[in-house]
C-alpha positions as CSV (number, residue, x, y, z in Angstrom):
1,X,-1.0,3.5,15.0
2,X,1.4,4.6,12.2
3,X,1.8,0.8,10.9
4,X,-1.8,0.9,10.5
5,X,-1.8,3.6,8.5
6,X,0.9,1.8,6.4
7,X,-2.1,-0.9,5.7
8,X,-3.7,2.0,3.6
9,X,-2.9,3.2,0.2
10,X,-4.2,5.7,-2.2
11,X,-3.3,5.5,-5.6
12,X,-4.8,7.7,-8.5
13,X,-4.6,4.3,-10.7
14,X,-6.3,2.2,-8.8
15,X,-9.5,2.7,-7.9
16,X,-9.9,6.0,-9.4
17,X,-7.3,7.2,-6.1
18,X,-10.2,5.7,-3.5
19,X,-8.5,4.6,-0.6
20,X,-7.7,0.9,-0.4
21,X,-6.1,-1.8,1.9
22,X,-2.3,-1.7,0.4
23,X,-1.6,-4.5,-2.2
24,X,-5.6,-5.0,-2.5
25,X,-8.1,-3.5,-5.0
26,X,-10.2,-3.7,-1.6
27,X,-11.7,-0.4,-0.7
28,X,-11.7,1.0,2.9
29,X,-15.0,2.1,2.9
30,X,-16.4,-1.3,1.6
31,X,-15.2,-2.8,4.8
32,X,-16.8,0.5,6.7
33,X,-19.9,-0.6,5.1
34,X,-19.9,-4.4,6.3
35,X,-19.2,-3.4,9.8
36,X,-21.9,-0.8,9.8
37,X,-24.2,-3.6,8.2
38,X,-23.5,-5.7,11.3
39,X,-20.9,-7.8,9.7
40,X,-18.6,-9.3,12.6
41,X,-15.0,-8.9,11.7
42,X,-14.8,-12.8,11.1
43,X,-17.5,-12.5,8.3
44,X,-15.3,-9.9,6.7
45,X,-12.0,-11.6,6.9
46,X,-13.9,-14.5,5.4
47,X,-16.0,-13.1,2.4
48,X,-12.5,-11.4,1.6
49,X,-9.4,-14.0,3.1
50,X,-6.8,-12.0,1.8
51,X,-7.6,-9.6,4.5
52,X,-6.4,-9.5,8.4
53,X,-7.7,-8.6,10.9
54,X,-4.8,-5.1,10.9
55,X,-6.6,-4.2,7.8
56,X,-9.7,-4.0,9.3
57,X,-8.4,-2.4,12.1
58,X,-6.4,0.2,9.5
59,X,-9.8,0.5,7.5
60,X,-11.1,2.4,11.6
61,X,-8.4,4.1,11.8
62,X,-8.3,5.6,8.5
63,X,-12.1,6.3,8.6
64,X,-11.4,8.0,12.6
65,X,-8.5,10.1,11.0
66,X,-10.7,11.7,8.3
67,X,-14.0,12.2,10.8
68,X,-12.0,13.5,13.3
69,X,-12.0,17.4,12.1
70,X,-15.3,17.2,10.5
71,X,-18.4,19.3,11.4
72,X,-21.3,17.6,13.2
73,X,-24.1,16.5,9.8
74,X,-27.4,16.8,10.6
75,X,-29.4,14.0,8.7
């Protein structure tokens, strides 16, 4: 789980400090978004090939790790 978490990087100079998959100006919650959409993780890797599959799988993780001591939001 911690080498996952190595896949992530936030920088305050790139991006405006948004988290991003390391070495990439790709942002996790872009890839969030395309999985959400119904984007398979195939589709992902392909509209963006310098991605793998750990990213993707880092992108989760991070996303878990930030929900996990949130409040319930009522929509």
């Amino acid at each position: 789980m911690e080498e996952l978490m190595d896949r992530i990087a936030v920088d305050p100079k790139v991006l405006v400090g948004k988290p991003v998959i390391k070495g990439t100006r790709i942002p996790v919650y872009l890839i969030l978004e395309f999985l959400a959409n119904g984007m398979s993780e195939k589709e992902v890797l392909k509209e963006y090939p310098t991605l793998k599959k750990e990213d993707i799988k880092a992108a989760l993780m991070y996303a878990s790790k930030c929900t996990s001591n949130e409040e319930t939001i009522n929509f």
